[in-house]
C-alpha positions in Angstrom: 154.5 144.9 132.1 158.2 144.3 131.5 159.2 140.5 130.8 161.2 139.3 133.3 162.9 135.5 133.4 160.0 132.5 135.0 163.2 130.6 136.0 163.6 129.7 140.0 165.5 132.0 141.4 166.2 133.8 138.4 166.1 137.7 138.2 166.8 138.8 135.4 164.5 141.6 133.5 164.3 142.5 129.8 166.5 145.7 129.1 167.2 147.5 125.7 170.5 148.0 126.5 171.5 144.2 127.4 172.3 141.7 125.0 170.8 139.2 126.7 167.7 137.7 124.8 164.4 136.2 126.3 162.1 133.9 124.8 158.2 133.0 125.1 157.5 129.5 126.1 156.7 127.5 122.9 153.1 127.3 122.0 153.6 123.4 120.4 152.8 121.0 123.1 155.0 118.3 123.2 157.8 121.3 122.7 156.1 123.1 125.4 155.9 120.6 128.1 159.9 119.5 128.3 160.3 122.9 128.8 158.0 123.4 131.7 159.4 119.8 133.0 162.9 121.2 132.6 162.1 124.5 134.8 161.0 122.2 137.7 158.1 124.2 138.7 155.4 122.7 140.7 151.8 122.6 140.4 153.0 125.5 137.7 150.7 126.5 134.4 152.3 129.1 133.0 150.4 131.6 130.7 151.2 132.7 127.6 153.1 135.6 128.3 155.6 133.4 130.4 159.6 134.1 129.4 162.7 132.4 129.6 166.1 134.4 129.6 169.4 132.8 127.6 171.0 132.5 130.5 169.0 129.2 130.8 170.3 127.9 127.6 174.3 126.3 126.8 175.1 128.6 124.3 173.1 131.4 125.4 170.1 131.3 122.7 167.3 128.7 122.3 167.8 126.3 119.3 165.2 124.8 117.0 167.3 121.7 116.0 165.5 118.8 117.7 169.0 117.5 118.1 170.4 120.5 119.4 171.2 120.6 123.1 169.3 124.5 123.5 166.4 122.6 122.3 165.0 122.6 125.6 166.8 124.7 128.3 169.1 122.8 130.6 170.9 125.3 133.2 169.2 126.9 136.2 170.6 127.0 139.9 169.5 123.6 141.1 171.4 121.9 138.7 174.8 120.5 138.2 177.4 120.4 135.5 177.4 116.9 135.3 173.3 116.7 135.3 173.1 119.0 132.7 175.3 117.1 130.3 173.6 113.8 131.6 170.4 115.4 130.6 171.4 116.9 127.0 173.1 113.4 126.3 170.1 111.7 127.5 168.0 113.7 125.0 170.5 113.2 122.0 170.4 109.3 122.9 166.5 109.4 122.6 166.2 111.3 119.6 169.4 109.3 118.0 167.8 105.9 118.6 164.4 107.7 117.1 166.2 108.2 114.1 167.9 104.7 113.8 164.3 103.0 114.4 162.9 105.3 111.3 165.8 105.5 109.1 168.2 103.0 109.5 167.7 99.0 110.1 171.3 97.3 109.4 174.7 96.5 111.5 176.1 99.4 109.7 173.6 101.6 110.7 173.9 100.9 114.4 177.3 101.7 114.3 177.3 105.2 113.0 174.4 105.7 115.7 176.8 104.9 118.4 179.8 106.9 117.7 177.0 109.6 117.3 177.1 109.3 120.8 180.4 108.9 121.8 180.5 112.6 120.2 178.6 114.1 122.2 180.6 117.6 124.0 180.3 118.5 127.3 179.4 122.3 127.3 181.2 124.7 129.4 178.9 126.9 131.7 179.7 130.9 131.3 181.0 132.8 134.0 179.8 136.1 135.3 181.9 138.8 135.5 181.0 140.1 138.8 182.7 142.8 140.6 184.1 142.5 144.5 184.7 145.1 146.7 187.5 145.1 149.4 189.7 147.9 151.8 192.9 148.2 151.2 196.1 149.8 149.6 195.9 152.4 146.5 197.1 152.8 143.5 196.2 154.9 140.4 192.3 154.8 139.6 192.4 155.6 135.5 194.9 153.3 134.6 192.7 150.5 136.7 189.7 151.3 134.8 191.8 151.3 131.7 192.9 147.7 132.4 189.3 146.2 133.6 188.1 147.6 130.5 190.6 146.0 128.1 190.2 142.3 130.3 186.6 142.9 129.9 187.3 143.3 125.9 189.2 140.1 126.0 186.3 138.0 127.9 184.0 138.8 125.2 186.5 137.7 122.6 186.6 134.8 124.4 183.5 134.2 124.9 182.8 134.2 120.9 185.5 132.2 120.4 184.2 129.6 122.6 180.6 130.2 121.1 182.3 129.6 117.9 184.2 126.6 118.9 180.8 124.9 120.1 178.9 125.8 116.9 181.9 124.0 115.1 181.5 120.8 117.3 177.7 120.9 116.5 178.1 121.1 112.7 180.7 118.1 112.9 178.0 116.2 114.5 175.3 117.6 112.0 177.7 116.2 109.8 177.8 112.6 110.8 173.9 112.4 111.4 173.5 113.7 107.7 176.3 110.9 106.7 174.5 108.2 108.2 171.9 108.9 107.1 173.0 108.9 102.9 172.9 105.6 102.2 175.7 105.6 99.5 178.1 106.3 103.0 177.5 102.5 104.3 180.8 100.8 103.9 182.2 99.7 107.2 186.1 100.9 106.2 184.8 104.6 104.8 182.6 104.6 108.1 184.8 103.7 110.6 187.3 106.5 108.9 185.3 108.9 108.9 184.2 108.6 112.5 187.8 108.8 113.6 188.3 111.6 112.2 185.7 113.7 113.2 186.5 112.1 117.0 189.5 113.4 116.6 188.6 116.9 115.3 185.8 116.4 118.2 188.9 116.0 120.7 191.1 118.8 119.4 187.9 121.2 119.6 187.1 120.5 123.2 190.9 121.1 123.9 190.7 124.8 122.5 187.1 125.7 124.2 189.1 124.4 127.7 192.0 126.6 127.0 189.9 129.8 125.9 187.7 128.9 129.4 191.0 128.8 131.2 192.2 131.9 129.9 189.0 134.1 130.8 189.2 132.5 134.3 192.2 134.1 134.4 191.1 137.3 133.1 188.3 136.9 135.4 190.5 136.7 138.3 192.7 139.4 136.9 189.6 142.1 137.2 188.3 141.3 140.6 191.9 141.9 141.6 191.3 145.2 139.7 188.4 146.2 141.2 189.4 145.1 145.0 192.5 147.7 144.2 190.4 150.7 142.4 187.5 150.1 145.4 190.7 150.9 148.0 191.9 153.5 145.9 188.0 155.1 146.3 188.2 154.6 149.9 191.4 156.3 150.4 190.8 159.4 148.3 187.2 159.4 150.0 189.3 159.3 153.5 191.7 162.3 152.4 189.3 164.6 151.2 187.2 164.0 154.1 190.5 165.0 156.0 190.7 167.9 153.8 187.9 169.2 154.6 188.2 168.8 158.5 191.7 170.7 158.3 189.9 173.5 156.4 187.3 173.6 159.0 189.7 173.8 161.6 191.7 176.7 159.7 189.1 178.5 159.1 187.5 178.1 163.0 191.3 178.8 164.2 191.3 182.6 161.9 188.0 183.2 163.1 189.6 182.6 166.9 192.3 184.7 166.5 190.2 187.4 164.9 188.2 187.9 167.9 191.4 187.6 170.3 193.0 190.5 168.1 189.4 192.6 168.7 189.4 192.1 172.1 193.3 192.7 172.6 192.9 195.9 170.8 190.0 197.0 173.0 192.0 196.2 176.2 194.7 198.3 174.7 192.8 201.0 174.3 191.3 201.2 177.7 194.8 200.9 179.0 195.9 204.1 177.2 193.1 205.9 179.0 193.4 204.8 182.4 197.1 205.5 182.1 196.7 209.1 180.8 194.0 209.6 183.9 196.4 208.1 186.2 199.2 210.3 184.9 196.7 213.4 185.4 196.0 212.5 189.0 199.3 211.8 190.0 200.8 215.1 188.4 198.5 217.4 187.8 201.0 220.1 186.9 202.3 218.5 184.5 199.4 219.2 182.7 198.9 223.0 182.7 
């Protein structure tokens, strides 16, 4: 049997040619159960052959960072932008404060642990490329295709661009963890420093993933636009050969017409010929010896 996603209202099946990955629900408890709390299924035990797709993740691919928000997966259809960052913060504030308890017990401490969260990035959701189909106008089929397929070139650009954006912004906050965490980084002044900075890197990053998002919503617009045009350009050659084909039809039922009205006219004239040369004989029979 295939593997196919255990999401609600998910549909996605594994396929060779897709680059979309699936994983097996974690066999470790505590691991396994947020992730059957996250899918929201009721009265649901799940076997062991249950899958997830990475459509269900931020980034697209599960994570096995603790801290990491594809630790446990976070989008599905019946929730929100803002409940999904609520819920990866929410996590991150859990596991940061489990840290501080274990590792860290002064002022300075507490600090670092707070502009931990203050780092925290709101992820972007991806966008499907999906295709619309409309009536319409033409215009030239090939160099359509040509243009969907270069904007469909620059979405996936994009898209690692954006991937590579977030990965940056989760190494920056790697980063700080690891630096509160090294005891020889607890002065207040170095601290505070390098929080700011890695704020404002923080800021400057979310900046660029909103632009590259921007941009592919444009270049998503850009190919349904494409497609409505290409899908009236079907239409309408669809519509002329069909028309093509009914004035061939008529042609050739038209020759076939006249073919039998030159038969018959023949035939007629033929007959003529006789009666006249037996009226001819009756009328003047002399004329004839």
């Amino acid at each position: 049997m295939g593997k196919s996603c255990c999401a609600l209202g998910c549909k996605n099946r594994f396929n060779k040619k897709s680059e979309l990955s699936f994983y097996r629900l974690p066999k470790a408890k505590e691991k396994r159960s947020k992730w059957i709390a996250a899918i929201r299924s009721d009265n649901w035990n799940p076997s062991t052959e249950m899958w997830i797709c990475g459509c269900h993740f931020v980034s697209g691919k599960k994570s096995d960072d603790p801290l990491h928000p594809d630790y446990v997966p976070s989008v599905f259809s019946f929730t929100s932008t803002t409940d999904r960052t609520r819920a990866i913060n929410n996590r991150r504030h859990r596991r940061s404060q489990e840290v501080s308890k274990k590792e860290l017990g002064n002022t300075s401490r507490e600090l670092a642990a707070r502009a931990i969260l203050n780092l925290h990035q709101s992820p972007a959701s991806e966008a499907e490329v999906q295709t619309v189909v409309v009536q319409g106008t033409e215009v030239q089929p090939e160099e359509k295709h040509n243009d969907i397929a270069s904007l469909q070139e620059q979405i996936k650009y994009l898209n690692t661009e954006c991937q590579s954006l977030r990965n940056k912004v989760h190494k920056l906050e790697s980063e700080l963890i690891h630096r509160t965490l090294d005891t020889s980084q607890f002065d207040d002044s170095k601290m505070k420093f390098g929080i700011e900075e890695l704020c404002s890197k923080r800021e400057l990053l979310n900046r660029q993933i909103q632009q590259e998002e921007d941009e592919k919503g444009r270049l998503q617009h850009d190919i349904r636009v494409l497609t409505e045009k290409l899908s009236r350009v079907n239409e309408s050659l669809a519509r002329r050969l069909a028309a093509r084909a009914d004035f061939e039809r008529t042609i050739a039922e038209t020759e076939a017409a006249y073919m039998k009205i030159l038969e018959s006219s023949q035939s007629l004239l033929t007959v003529l010929k006789q009666e006249t040369g037996n009226l001819s004989m009756v009328t003047n029979p002399q004329g004839y010896n």
